[in-house]
BALOBA-1460 file (C-alpha; in Angstrom, 3 decimals):
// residues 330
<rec num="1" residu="x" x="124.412" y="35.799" z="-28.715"/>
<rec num="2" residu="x" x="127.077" y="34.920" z="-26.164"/>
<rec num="3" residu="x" x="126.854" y="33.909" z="-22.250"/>
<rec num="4" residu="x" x="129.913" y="33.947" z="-20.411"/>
<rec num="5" residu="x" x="129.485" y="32.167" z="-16.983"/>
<rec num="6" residu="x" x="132.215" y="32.678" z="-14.292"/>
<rec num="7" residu="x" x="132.753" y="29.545" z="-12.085"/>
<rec num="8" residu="x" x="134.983" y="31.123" z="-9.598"/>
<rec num="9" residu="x" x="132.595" y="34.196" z="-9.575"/>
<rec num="10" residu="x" x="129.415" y="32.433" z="-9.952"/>
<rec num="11" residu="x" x="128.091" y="34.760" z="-12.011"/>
<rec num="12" residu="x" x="126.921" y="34.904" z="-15.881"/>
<rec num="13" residu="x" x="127.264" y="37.884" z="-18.595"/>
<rec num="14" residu="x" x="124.415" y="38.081" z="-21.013"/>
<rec num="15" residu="x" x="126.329" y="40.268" z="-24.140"/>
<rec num="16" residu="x" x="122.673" y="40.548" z="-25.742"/>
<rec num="17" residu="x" x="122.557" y="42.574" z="-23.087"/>
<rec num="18" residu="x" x="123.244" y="46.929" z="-23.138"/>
<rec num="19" residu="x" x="124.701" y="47.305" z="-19.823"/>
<rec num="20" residu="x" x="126.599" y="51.050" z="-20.007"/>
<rec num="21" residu="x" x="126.113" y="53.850" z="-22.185"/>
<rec num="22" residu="x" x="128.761" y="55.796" z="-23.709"/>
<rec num="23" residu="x" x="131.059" y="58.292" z="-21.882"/>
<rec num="24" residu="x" x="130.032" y="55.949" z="-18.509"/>
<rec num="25" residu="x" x="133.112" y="55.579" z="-16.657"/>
<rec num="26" residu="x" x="134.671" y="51.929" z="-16.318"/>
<rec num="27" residu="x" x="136.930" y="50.684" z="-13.297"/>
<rec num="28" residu="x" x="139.438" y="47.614" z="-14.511"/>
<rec num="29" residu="x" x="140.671" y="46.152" z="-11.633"/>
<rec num="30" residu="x" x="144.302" y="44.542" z="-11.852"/>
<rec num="31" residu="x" x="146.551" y="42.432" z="-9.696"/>
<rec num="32" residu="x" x="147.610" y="43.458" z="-6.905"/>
<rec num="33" residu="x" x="143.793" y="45.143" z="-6.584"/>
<rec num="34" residu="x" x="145.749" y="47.906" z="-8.570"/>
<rec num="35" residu="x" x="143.060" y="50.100" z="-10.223"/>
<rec num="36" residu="x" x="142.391" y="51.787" z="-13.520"/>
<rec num="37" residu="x" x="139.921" y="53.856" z="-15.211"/>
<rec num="38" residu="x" x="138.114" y="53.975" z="-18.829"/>
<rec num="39" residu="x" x="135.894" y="55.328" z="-20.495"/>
<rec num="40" residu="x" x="133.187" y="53.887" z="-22.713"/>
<rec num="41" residu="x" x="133.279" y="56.078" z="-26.400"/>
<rec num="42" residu="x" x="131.369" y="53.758" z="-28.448"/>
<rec num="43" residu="x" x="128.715" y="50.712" z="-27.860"/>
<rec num="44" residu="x" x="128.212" y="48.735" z="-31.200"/>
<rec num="45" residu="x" x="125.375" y="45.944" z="-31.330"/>
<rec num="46" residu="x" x="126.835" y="43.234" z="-33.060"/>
<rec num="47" residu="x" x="125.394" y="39.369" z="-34.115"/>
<rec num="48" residu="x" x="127.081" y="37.768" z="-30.766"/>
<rec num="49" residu="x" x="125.928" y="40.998" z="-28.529"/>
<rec num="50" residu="x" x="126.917" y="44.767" z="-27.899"/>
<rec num="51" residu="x" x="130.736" y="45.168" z="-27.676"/>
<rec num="52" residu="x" x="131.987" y="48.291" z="-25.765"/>
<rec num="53" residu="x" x="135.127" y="50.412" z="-27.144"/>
<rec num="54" residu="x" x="136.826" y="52.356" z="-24.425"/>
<rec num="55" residu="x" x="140.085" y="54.294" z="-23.885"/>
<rec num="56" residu="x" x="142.010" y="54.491" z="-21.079"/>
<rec num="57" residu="x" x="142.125" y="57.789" z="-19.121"/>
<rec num="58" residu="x" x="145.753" y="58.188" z="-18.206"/>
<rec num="59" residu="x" x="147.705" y="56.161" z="-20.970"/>
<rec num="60" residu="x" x="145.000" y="56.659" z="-23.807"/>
<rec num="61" residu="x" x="145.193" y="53.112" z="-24.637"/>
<rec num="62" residu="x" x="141.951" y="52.185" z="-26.829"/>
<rec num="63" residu="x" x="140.923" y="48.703" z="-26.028"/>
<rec num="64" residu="x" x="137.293" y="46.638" z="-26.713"/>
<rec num="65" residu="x" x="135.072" y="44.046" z="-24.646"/>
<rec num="66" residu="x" x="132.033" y="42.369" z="-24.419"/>
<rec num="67" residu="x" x="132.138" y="41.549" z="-20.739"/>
<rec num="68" residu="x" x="131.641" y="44.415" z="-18.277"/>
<rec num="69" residu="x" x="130.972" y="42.935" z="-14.433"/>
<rec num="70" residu="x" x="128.655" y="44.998" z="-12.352"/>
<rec num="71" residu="x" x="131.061" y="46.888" z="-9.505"/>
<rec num="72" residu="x" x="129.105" y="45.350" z="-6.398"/>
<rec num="73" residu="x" x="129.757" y="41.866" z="-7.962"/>
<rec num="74" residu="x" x="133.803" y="42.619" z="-8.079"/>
<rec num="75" residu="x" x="135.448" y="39.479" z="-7.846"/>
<rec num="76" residu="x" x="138.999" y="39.208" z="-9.161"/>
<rec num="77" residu="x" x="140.484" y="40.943" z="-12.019"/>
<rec num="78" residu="x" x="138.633" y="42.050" z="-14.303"/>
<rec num="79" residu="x" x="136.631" y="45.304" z="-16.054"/>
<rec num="80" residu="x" x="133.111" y="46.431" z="-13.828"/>
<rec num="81" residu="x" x="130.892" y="49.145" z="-14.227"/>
<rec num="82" residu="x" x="129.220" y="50.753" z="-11.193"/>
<rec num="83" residu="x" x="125.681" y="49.462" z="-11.561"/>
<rec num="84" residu="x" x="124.681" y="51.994" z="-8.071"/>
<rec num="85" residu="x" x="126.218" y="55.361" z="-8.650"/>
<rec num="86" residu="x" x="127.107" y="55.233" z="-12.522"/>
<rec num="87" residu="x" x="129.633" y="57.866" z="-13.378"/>
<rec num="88" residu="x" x="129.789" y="59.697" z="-16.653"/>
<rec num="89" residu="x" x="132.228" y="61.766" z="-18.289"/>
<rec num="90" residu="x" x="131.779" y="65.147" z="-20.485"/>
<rec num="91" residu="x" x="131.005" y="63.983" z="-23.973"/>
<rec num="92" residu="x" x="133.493" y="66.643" z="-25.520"/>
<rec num="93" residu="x" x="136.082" y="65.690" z="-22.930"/>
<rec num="94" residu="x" x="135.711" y="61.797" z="-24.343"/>
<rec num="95" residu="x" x="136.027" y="62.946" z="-27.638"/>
<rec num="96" residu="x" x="139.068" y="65.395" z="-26.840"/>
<rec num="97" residu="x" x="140.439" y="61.926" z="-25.383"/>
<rec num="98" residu="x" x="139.778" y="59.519" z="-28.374"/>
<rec num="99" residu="x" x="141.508" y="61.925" z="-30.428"/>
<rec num="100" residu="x" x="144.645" y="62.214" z="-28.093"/>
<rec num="101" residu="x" x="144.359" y="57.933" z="-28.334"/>
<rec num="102" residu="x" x="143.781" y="57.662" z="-32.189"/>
<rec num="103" residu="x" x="147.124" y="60.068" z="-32.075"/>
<rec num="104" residu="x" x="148.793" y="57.998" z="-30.082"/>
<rec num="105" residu="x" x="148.066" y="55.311" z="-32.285"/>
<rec num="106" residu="x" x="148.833" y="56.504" z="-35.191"/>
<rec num="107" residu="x" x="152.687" y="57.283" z="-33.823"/>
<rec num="108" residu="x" x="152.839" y="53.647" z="-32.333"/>
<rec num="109" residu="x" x="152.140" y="52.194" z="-35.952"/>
<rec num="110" residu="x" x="154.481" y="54.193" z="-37.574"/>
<rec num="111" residu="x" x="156.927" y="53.991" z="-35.202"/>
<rec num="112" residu="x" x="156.582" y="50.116" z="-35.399"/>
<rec num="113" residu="x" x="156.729" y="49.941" z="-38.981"/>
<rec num="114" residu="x" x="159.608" y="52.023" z="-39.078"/>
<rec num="115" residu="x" x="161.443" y="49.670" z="-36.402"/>
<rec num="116" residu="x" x="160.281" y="46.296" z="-38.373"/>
<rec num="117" residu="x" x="161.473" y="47.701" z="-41.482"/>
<rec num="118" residu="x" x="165.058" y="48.237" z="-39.971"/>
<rec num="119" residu="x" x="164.970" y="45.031" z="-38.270"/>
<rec num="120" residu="x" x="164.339" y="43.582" z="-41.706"/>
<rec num="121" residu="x" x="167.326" y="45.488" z="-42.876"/>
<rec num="122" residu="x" x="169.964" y="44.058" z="-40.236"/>
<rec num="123" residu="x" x="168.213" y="40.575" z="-40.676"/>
<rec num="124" residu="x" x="169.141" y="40.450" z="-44.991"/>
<rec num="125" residu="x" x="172.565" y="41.625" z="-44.409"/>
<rec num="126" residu="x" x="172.783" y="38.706" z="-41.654"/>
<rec num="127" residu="x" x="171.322" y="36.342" z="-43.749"/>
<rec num="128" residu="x" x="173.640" y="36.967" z="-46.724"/>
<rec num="129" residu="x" x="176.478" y="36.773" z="-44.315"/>
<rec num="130" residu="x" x="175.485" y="32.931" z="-42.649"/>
<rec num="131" residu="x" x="174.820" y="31.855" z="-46.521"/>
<rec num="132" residu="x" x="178.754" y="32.875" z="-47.197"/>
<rec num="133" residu="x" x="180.330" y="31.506" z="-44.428"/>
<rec num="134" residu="x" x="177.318" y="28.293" z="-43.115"/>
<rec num="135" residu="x" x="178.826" y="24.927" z="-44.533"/>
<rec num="136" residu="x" x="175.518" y="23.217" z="-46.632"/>
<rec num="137" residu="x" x="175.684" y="20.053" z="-44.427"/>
<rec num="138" residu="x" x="175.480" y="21.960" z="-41.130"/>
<rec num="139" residu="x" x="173.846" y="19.786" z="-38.501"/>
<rec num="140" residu="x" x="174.185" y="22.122" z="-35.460"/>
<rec num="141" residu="x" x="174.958" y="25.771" z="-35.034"/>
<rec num="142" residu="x" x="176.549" y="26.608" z="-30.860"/>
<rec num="143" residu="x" x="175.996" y="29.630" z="-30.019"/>
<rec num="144" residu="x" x="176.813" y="31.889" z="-26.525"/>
<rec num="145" residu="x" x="173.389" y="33.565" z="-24.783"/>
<rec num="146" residu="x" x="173.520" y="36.338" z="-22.064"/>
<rec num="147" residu="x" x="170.193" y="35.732" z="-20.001"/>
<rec num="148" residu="x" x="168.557" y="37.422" z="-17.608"/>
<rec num="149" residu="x" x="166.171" y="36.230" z="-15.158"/>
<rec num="150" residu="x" x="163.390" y="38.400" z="-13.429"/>
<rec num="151" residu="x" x="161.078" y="36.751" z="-10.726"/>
<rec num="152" residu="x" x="157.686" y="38.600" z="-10.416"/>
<rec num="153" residu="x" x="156.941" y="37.592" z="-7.023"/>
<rec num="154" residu="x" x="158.559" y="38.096" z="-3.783"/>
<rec num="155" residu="x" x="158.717" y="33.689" z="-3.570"/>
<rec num="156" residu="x" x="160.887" y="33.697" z="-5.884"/>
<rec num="157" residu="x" x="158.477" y="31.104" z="-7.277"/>
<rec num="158" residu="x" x="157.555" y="32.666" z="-10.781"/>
<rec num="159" residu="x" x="159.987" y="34.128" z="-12.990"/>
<rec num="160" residu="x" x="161.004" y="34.999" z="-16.672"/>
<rec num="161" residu="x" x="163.980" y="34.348" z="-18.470"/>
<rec num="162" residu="x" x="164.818" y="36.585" z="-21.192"/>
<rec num="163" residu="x" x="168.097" y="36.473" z="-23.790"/>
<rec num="164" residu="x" x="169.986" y="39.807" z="-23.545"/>
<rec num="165" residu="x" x="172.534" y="39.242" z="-26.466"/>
<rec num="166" residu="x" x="173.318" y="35.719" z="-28.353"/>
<rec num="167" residu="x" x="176.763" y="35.180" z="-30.337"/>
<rec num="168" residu="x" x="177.424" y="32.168" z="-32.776"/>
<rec num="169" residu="x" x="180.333" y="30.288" z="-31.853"/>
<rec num="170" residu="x" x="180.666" y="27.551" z="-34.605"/>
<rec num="171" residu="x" x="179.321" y="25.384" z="-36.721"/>
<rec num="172" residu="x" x="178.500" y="21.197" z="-36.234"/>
<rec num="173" residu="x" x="178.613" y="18.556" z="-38.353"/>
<rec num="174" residu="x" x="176.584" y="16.720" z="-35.929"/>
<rec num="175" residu="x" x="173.493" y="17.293" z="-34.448"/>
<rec num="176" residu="x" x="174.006" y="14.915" z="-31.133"/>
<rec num="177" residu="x" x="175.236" y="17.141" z="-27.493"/>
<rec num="178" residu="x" x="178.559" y="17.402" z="-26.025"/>
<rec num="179" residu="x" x="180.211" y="19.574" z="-23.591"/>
<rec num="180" residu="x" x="183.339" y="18.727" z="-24.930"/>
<rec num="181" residu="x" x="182.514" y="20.546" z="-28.179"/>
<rec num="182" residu="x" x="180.841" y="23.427" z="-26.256"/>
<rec num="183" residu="x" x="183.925" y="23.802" z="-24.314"/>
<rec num="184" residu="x" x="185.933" y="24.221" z="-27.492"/>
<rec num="185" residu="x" x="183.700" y="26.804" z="-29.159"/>
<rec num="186" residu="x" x="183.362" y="28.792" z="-25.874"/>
<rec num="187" residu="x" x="186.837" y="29.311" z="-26.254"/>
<rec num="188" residu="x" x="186.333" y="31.677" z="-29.674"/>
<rec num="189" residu="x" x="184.423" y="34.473" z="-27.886"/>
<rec num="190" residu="x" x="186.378" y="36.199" z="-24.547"/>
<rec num="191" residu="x" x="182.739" y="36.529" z="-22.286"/>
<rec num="192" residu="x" x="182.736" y="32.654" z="-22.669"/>
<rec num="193" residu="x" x="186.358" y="31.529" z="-22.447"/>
<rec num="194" residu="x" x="186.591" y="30.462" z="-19.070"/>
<rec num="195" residu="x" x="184.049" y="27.528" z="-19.957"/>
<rec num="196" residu="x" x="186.786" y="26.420" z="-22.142"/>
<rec num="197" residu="x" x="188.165" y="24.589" z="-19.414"/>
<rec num="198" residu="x" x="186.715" y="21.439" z="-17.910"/>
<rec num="199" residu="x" x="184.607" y="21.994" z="-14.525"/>
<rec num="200" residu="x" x="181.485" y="19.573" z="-13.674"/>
<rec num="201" residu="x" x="179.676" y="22.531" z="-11.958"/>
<rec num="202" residu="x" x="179.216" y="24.375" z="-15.458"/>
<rec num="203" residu="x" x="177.766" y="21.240" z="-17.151"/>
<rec num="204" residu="x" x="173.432" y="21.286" z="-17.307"/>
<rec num="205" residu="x" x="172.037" y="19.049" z="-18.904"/>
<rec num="206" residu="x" x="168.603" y="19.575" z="-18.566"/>
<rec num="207" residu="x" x="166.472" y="20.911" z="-20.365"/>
<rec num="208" residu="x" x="169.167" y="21.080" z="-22.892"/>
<rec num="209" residu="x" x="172.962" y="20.809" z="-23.170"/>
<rec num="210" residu="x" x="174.004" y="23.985" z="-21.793"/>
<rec num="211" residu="x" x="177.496" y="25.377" z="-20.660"/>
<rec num="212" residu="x" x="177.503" y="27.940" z="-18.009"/>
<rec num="213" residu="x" x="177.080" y="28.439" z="-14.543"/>
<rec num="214" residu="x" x="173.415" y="28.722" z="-14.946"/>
<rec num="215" residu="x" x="171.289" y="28.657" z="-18.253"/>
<rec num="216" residu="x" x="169.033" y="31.570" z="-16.067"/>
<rec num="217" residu="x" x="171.663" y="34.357" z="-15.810"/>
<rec num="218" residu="x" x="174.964" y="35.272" z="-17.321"/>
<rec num="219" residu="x" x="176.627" y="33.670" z="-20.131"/>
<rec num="220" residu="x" x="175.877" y="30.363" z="-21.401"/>
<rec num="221" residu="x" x="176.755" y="27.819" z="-24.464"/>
<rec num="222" residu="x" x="174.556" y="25.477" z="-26.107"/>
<rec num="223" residu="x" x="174.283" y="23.891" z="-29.729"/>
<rec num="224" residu="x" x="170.926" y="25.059" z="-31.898"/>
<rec num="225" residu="x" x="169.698" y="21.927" z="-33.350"/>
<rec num="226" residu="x" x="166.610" y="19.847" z="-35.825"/>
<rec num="227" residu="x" x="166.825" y="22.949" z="-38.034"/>
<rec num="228" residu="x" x="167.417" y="23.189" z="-41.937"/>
<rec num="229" residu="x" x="170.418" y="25.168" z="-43.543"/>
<rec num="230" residu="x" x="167.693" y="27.694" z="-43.954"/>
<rec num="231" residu="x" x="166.163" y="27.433" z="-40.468"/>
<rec num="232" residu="x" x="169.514" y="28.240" z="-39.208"/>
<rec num="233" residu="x" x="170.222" y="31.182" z="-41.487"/>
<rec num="234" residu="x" x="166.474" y="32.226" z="-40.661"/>
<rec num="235" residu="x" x="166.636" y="31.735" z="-36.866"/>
<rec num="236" residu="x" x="170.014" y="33.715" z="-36.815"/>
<rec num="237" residu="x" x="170.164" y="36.408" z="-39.619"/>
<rec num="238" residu="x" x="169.462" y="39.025" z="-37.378"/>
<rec num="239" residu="x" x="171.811" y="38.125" z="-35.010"/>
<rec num="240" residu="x" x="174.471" y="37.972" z="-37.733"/>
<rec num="241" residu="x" x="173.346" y="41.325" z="-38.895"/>
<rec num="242" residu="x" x="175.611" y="42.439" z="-36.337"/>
<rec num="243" residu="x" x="179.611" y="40.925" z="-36.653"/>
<rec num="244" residu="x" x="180.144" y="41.329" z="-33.537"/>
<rec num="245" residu="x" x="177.721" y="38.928" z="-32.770"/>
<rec num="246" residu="x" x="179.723" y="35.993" z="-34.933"/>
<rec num="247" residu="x" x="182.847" y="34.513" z="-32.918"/>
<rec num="248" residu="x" x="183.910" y="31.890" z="-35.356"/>
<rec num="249" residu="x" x="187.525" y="30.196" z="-35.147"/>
<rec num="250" residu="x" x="189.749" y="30.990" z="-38.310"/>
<rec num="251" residu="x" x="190.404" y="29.171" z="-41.010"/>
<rec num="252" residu="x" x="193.324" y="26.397" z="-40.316"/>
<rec num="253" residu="x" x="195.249" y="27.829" z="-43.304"/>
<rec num="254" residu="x" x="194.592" y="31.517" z="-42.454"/>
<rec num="255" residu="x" x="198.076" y="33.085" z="-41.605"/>
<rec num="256" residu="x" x="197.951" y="34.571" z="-38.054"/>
<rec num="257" residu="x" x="199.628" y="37.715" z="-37.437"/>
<rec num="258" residu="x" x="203.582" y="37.721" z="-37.386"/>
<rec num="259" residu="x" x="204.207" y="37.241" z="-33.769"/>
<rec num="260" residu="x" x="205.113" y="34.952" z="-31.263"/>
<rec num="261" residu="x" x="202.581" y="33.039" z="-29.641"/>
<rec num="262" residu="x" x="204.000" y="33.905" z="-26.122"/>
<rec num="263" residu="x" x="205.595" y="37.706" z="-25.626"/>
<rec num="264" residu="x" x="207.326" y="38.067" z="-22.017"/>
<rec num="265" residu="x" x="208.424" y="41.576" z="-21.016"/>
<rec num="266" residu="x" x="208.409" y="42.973" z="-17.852"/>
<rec num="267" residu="x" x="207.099" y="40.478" z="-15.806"/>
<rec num="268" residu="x" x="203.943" y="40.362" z="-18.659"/>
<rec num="269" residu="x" x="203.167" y="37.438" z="-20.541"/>
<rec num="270" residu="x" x="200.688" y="37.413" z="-23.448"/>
<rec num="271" residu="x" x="199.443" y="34.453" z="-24.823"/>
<rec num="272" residu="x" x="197.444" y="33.622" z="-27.372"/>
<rec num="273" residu="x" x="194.933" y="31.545" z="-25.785"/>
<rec num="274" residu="x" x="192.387" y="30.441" z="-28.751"/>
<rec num="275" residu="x" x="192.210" y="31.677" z="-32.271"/>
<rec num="276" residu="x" x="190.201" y="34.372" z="-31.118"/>
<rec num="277" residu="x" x="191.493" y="35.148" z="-27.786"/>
<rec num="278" residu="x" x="194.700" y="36.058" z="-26.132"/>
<rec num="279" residu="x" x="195.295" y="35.964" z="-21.903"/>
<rec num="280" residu="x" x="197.656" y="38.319" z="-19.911"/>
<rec num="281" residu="x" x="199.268" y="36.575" z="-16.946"/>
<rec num="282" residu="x" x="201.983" y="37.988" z="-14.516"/>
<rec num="283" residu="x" x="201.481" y="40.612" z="-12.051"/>
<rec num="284" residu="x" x="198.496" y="42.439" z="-13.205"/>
<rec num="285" residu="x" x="197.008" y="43.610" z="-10.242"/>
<rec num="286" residu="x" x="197.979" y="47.316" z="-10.710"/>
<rec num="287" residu="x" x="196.734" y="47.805" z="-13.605"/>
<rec num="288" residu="x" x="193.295" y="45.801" z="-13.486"/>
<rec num="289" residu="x" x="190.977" y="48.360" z="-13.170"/>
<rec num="290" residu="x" x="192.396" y="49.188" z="-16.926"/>
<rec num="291" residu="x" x="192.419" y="45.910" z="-18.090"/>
<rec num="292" residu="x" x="188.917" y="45.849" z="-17.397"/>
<rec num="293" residu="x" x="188.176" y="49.089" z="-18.856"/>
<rec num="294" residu="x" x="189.348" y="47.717" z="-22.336"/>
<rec num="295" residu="x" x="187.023" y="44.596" z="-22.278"/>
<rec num="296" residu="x" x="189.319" y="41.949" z="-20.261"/>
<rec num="297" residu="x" x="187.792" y="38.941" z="-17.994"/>
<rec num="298" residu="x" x="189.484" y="37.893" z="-15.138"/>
<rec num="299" residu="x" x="189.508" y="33.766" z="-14.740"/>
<rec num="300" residu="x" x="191.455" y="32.269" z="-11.845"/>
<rec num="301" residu="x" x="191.558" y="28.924" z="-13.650"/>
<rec num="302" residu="x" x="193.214" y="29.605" z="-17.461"/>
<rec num="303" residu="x" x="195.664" y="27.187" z="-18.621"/>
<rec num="304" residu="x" x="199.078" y="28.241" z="-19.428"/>
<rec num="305" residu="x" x="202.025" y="25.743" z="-20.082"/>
<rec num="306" residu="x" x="200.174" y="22.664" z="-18.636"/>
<rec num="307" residu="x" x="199.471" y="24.754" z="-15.576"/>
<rec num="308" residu="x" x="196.550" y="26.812" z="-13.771"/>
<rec num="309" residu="x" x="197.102" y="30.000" z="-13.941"/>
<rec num="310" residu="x" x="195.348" y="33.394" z="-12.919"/>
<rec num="311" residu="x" x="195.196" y="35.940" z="-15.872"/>
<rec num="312" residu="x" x="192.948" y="38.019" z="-18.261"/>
<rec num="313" residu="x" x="190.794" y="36.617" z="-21.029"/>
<rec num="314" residu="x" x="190.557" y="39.413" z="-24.101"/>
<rec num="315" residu="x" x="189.065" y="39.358" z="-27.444"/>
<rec num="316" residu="x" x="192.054" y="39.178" z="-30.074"/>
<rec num="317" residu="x" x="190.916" y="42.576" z="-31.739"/>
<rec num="318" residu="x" x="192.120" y="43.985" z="-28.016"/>
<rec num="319" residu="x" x="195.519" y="42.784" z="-28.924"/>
<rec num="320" residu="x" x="197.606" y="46.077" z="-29.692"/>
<rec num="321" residu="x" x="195.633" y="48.458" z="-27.265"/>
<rec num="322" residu="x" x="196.508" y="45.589" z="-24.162"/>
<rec num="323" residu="x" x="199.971" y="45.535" z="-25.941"/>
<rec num="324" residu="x" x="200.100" y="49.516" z="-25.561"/>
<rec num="325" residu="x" x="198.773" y="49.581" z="-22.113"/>
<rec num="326" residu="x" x="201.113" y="47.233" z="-20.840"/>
<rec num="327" residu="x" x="203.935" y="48.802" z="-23.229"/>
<rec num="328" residu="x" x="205.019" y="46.300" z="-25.045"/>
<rec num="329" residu="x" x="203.604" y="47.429" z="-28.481"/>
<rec num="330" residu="x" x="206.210" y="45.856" z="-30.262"/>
């Protein structure tokens, strides 16, 4: 047995209580008064009361509940029946609609399975990579997040922040915050190399350590920390199932390709800006619309020769197709 008393409502559900039969229609009422319809296809009398199974008419959504309201009592959201003209649907028209629903089901769960058991996939590939290349006494991982905020009211007073894509930068020794660390990992990945270079406006430190010119939208930089080796490679392997999604800095001993740091040709200047960036400065307002197209960043505030400079952040992979574009494919 089980009374539910509503305090707002004042009123008090008695689930010892049979208060629909089946195929009786059910009205859920949402936010926003929005409206919905069920139908009742089984009552089952349980030890804490009678529990009502019901499908939804439109989506065929099954769903259960033990608390029905009467309609004349509505008050807020919530599921009622209409306790003065009860409405009732064709009992081979419910069951036509439970089967549609079970169905339904059915797909969803194997659709489901079939998407956990590829995540699973991507996440053991990712995990074998972090356990090759994550030192054993790593304190810290920094990583780059794209967020996305979406306010559900018009106040702009609730909202939910949601992680589009996240990238690992590096790897710390050190578990303590510092923007002057996150600056030098932003550097690795192009989407994040203009917080490379020092401005007060990007720094948040509340309620982490975060890079960025918000931690709500667009891309950010903050350290993952208090985790083991394992909780990192756990956290992450999915992430690094994907090697796009790993930015690291080479290996100081790694030869870098054979060619000058700094290439001027016709009023062009590539640079390479970080071990895993290079910048175009010079003139490159006629052809930005295709600088953009392969993957370039524009940043009015890059640093070239002691000096801020205007030019066009790429990822080093660009190199030879910004080389061709501009024609100096050497």
């Amino acid at each position: 047995m089980t009374k539910y008393i509503s305090l707002f409502g004042a009123t008090t559900t008695d689930t010892r209580v049979q208060v629909v039969k089946e195929n009786q229609v059910i009205i859920g009422i949402g936010a926003g008064a929005s409206r919905k319809r069920y139908v009742v296809y089984k009552v089952e009398h349980t030890a804490r009361g009678y529990v009502y199974h019901m499908v939804d008419t439109e989506t065929k959504e099954i769903s259960q509940t033990d608390i029905l309201r009467p309609l004349s009592q509505t008050f807020g959201i919530g599921r009622y029946y209409d306790d003065v003209n009860p409405e009732f649907m064709d009992a081979f028209e419910v069951a036509l609609l439970v089967g549609q629903a079970e169905e339904q089901a059915t797909a969803q769960a194997i659709a489901a399975a079939k998407e956990k058991a590829e995540h699973d996939r991507i996440a053991e590939i990712g995990a074998q990579r972090l356990r090759r290349i994550m030192p054993e006494g790593v304190q810290g991982v920094i990583i780059a997040e794209l967020n996305e905020t979406e306010y559900t009211d018009p106040s702009y007073e609730c909202s939910t922040t949601r992680s589009v894509r996240t990238v690992i930068l590096g790897f710390s020794a050190t578990s303590r915050n510092g923007f002057g660390e996150l600056r030098k990992a932003a550097a690795n990945f192009p989407q994040t190399a203009h917080l490379s270079e020092y401005d007060p406006k990007n720094e948040h430190r509340y309620p982490v350590f975060t890079l960025g010119k918000s931690p709500k939208y667009g891309w950010s930089v903050c350290k993952l920390t208090h985790y083991t080796r394992e909780g990192y490679i756990d956290r992450l392997a999915y992430i690094a199932g994907n090697e796009e999604n790993i930015c690291l800095p080479e290996p100081k001993d790694e030869k870098r390709a054979e060619r000058t740091e700094t290439s001027v040709q016709g009023g062009f200047i590539i640079v390479d800006y970080s071990e895993k960036a290079i910048a175009v400065f010079g003139d490159t307002k006629p052809v930005k619309d295709a600088l953009h197209a392969l993957g370039g960043r524009f940043n009015a505030r890059l640093t070239h020769d002691g000096q801020k400079r205007a030019g066009w952040i790429f990822q080093k992979t660009k190199e030879d197709e910004v080389r061709r574009l501009l024609g100096k494919d050497e």
